[in-house]
C-alpha positions, 0 to 999 in steps of 0.5 A: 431514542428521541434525537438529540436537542439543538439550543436555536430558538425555534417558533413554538407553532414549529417546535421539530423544525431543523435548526442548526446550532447558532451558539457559535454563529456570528452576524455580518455586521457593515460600517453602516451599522456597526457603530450602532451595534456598539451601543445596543443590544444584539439584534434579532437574527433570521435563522435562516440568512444566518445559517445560510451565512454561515455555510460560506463562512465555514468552508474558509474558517482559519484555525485557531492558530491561524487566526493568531498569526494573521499579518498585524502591522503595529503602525497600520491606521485602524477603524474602529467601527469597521471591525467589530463583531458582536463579541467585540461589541457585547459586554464582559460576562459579569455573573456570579461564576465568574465573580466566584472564580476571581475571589478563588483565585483571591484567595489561592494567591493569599495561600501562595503569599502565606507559603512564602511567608511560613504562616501554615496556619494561615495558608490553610485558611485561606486554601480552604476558603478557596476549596469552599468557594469552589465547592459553591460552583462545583463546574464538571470536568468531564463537561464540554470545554467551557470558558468555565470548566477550564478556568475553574479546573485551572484554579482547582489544579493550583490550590490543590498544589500549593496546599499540598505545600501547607501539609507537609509543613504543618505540625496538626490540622486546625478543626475546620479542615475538610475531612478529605485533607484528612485523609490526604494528610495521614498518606504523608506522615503514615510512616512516622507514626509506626514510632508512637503507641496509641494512648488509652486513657481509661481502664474500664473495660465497656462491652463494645459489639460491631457489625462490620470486620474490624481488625486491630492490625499496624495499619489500624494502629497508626490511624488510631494514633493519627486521629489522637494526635495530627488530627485530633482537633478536626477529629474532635469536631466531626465527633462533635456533629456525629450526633446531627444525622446519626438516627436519620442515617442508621434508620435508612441504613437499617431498609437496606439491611446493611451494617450501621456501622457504616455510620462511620464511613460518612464521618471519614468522607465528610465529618459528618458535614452535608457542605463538605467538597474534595479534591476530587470534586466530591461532595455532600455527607457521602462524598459522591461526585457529579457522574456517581450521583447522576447513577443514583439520581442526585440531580444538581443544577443552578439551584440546589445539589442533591448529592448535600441533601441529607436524605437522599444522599444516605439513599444513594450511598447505600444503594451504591454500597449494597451494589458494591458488597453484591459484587465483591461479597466482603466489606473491606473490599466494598468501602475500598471500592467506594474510594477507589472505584470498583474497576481499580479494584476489580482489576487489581483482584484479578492482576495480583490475584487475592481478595485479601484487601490488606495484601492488595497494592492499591493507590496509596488514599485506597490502602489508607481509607480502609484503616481510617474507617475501623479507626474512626469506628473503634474510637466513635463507640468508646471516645472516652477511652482514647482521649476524647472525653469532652465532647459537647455533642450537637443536638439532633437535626430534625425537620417537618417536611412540605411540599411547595409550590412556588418560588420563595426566598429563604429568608421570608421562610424563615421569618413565617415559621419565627427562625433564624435564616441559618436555620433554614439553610442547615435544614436545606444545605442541598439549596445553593441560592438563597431561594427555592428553585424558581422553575420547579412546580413542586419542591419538598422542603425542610422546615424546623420541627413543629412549625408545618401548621404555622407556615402552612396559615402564611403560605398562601401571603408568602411573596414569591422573591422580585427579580433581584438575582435573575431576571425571566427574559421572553426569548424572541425568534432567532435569538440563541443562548449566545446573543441572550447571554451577551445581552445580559453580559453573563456566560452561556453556561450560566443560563443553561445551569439556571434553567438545567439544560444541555448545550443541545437543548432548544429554545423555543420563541415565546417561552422564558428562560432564568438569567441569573445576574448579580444583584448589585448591577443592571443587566440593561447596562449603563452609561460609560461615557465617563468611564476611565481605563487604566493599566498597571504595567501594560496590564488592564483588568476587565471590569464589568460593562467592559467591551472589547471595542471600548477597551481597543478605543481607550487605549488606542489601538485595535480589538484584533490587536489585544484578541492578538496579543492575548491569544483570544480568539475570534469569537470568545468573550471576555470575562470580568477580572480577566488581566487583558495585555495592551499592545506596547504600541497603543496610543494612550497607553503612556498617557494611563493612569497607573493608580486608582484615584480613590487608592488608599494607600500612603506614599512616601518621597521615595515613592516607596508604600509606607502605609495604608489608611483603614476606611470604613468596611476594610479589613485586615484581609482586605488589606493584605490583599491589596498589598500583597502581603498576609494578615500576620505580617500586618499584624507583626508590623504594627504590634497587633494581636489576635483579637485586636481591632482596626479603626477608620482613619488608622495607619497601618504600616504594610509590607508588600510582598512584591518590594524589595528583594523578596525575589530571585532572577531565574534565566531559563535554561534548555528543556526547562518549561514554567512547569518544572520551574514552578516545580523546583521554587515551590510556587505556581505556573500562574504565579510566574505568569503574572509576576512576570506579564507571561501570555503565552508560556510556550514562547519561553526561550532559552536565557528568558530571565524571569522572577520568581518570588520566594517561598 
């Protein structure tokens, strides 16, 4: 077993030898040379002096806590240059995860407004495009705690939350749900269909034959009556794609010499859709997560997921599953096994001592899959009978397969073969950037059926795409993927997925590595001589070309002091859109403006918002957004429908979710956490956090008042 990889450049004449890990690593920098460090890129470090450096620092490191309860005197005469490190000095990470995460949390936090509201409908939507815009990110749980994973596992855990809410309160699903809220939904109101009977709409008897054990038992009855009802929409559309994949899928299955019926099992995990994501942080047509795909050799990186790839994910799900069957020899237990993973059953097999599936007690999901499958299956043979009888069924995705052997933007593919960029992308859902993997030699990809000869006489003039969403940067000795990172003002992690490495990877001087960056900035940074920082009620949001020191100099105070106060310790970055606290004794705090100078907003005499003038590119999202309100709300107030448009130079009348008395006073008794207060108001931790500017919430005290916004 070759020993594990460290990512500390190395000299690539010298490629084995031992160099410790720098990602942490952080250099003694003197007054001298501080303020210079302050504007410049991080220096080129001897990896020798630093380790050595390092040691010694090591022995007296305090702990995390430690660091935060270090003596602070509020009125103490501070130095600016005299106390920063490079993490003070470097910009905030501004890079498209983090982008994404903030627009998440965006749209989590018009899901909880919608709730308040009783708008379902709309908290779904806006649920379900924060699900999507995680689905993009997909960070592993089960990786090192990163900045990243615990961000984005924070704001997973909460759309999952407040989207339970929604379910229980809305009367059916719209058809562009997600097919694993299917599936959690029917657990809700299982109990309440035992009351209905399934509707039959046409008498003519059609010779229907399967190849899995289908039973029409109570169980298989109320999911037969789910999908006619609650679900029918979103059950309509997956039966509307359930023609795209069907051929492609029944031939892979067939290799296998499995039943085709199976088909099916991919409708209930996806609707037949290769974008689908879970809760679960499953993803793909088979709903496969990180650690399952990696057994069956679905590689995922910055670049492209292979657990959405059409082809190679119907091959993994039926080796997956032809393992499964060889181990419990019986197809109701191997789909259970698929959902709830074959050691839950196995050891439930054992514990109540039946292979009988449908007198198992497994978790609730587990015991509802099964049926939902022999349902989806009964219906998917004979739609008609059971009210589905105007389908307009989507053609049949087919493709010309090529290898390439270059980086190339999808849009310039598109244009060679005389097709549309969404085309390509269907073709390619796999593909999570809008190009081709640029450090891979050989990718095979999709193109449009018939086109091979034409993109093949273009190829060779085919541009590979300019440096717009990335840059190559030529790693230098002793530089690290921290001080790389903090160059270009993106996470560490964003370079290691953009390159597929490990935190214990190496660098090697002389070779390039991909930094992704976002396209409408320069990562070699600019002027912020001119720059003004402003705080909403002590509150500054981070915004990108931030720095520690520069956000300490604004407001007067210290950089130990707001890593103090917001609990940041020494040594971690800040992040573009993080909600920063300043110390109530800094300088220029009073003296801050409260208010955008390009705000749109109009005010009245009282001071109160009466209104919003709609400019060019806005949108009633936009809109509802920055007030804190919901689309429906702007549109009763001023008389909108559905269909209706907004124009530049329109006042509209909004409502702000957060004026008024739309809130109560909570004081806070004895055992009581923001957990089980969230909990009995029906809203979210981070909710409470940032109505109330709460940092720490295990500084909650007995007879704190605190508001909470009603539902």
């Amino acid at each position: 077993m070759a020993s594990p990889k460290r990512f500390g450049a190395t000299s690539e004449e010298n490629p084995n030898k031992d160099i410790k890990d720098n990602t942490e690593q952080k250099n003694t920098i003197t007054k001298k040379d501080s303020e210079k460090d302050a504007q410049t890129a991080v220096p080129v470090v001897d990896n020798k002096t630093k380790n050595d450096s390092t040691e010694t620092k090591e022995k007296t490191k305090p702990s995390i806590k430690e660091s935060l309860r270090q003596n602070y005197s509020p009125s103490e005469t501070w130095d600016y240059h005299a106390h920063i490190d490079i993490d003070d000095s470097a910009s905030a990470v501004d890079d498209e995860i983090w982008r994404q995460l903030d627009l998440a949390q965006e749209y989590h936090a018009m899901g909880v407004i919608a709730n308040r509201e009783g708008s379902w409908e709309e908290a779904q939507y806006y649920f379900e495009k924060g699900v999507k815009v995680l689905a993009a990110l997909d960070i592993e749980s089960d990786s090192l705690e990163t900045p990243e994973s615990v961000q984005y596992t924070i704001i997973l855990d909460d759309i999952v939350s407040d989207y339970r809410v929604t379910l229980r309160s809305l009367g059916h699903l719209e058809d562009d749900v997600s097919a694993s809220i299917i599936i959690e939904r029917f657990g809700d109101i299982e109990n309440n269909l035992g009351q209905d009977t399934i509707q039959v709409y046409s008498k003519k008897e059609v010779e229907i034959t399967y190849d899995l054990p289908i039973v029409m038992n109570d169980r298989v009855k109320k999911s037969i009556i789910y999908y006619q009802t609650v679900a029918h929409e979103a059950f309509k559309k997956f039966l509307v794609r359930s023609k795209r994949y069907k051929n492609m899928m029944i031939e892979i299955i067939d290799s296998y010499g499995l039943p085709h019926d199976l088909v099916y099992l991919s409708m209930v995990e996806s609707g037949y859709n290769p974008r689908a994501y879970s809760w679960a942080r499953a993803s793909g047509l088979w709903q496969f997560i990180s650690s399952t795909g990696r057994t069956y050799k679905l590689d995922r990186s910055w670049w492209y997921d292979e657990r959405r790839d059409p082809i190679k994910s119907t091959h993994a799900a039926c080796q997956f599953l032809k393992d499964l069957y060889d181990k419990f020899g019986d197809w109701e237990l191997a789909m259970a096994a698929y959902n709830g993973g074959p050691g839950r059953v196995s050891r439930t097999i054992k514990k109540q001592k039946t292979k009988d599936f449908w007198k198992m007690n497994l978790k609730r999901q587990t015991m509802d899959y099964v049926p939902l499958i022999m349902a989806a299956t009964i219906i998917g043979k004979d739609p008609a009978k059971y009210g589905f009888d105007d389908i307009d069924f989507e053609p049949e995705i087919t493709w010309d397969l090529i290898e390439i052997g270059k980086c190339l933007e999808l849009s310039v593919i598109a244009k060679s073969v005389g097709c549309k960029v969404k085309v390509i992308k269907d073709l390619n859902p796999e593909l999570l950037r809008k190009y081709t993997p640029p450090n891979t030699k050989s990718y095979m990809l999709k193109i449009p059926k018939g086109t091979k000869e034409k993109f093949f006489a273009a190829y060779d003039d085919l541009p590979s795409p300019k440096e717009t969403s990335w840059v190559r940067h030529d790693i230098r000795r002793g530089e690290t993927i921290s001080t790389i990172a903090s160059r270009y003002g993106v996470s560490q992690y964003a370079i290691l997925e953009a390159n597929n490495l490990s935190r214990r990877s190496t660098i090697y001087a002389g070779k390039q590595l991909i930094v992704p960056v976002p396209m409408d900035r320069s990562y070699s940074g600019s002027s912020k001589s001119s720059r003004e920082y402003t705080a909403k009620k002590s509150i500054y949001s981070v915004r990108s070309g931030d720095t520690m020191w520069d956000i300490a100099r604004a407001f007067g105070t210290s950089v130990q002091a707001i890593r103090r106060i917001n609990y940041i310790e020494r040594g971690s970055r800040i992040y573009v859109g993080q909600k920063l606290k300043i110390p109530s004794d800094a300088k220029n705090l009073e003296s801050s403006s409260y208010a955008s100078k390009s705000s749109n907003k109009t005010i009245s005499p009282s001071g109160s918002t009466n209104g919003h003038k709609v400019r060019k590119g806005d949108t009633l999202w936009d809109i509802a957004r920055m007030y804190g309100t919901t689309t429906s709300a702007i549109r009763k107030l001023n008389g909108l429908g559905r269909s209706s448009r907004i124009y530049p130079g329109q006042v509209l009348n909004v409502n702000s979710n957060k004026s008024g008395s739309n809130y109560v006073i909570h004081k806070v008794k004895r055992g009581e956490s923001l957990g089980s207060i969230a909990k009995k108001y029906r809203t979210t931790i981070n909710s409470i956090k940032n109505s109330n500017n709460i940092s720490n919430p295990d500084r909650l005290q007995i007879g704190d008042k605190i508001k909470i916004y009603r539902n």
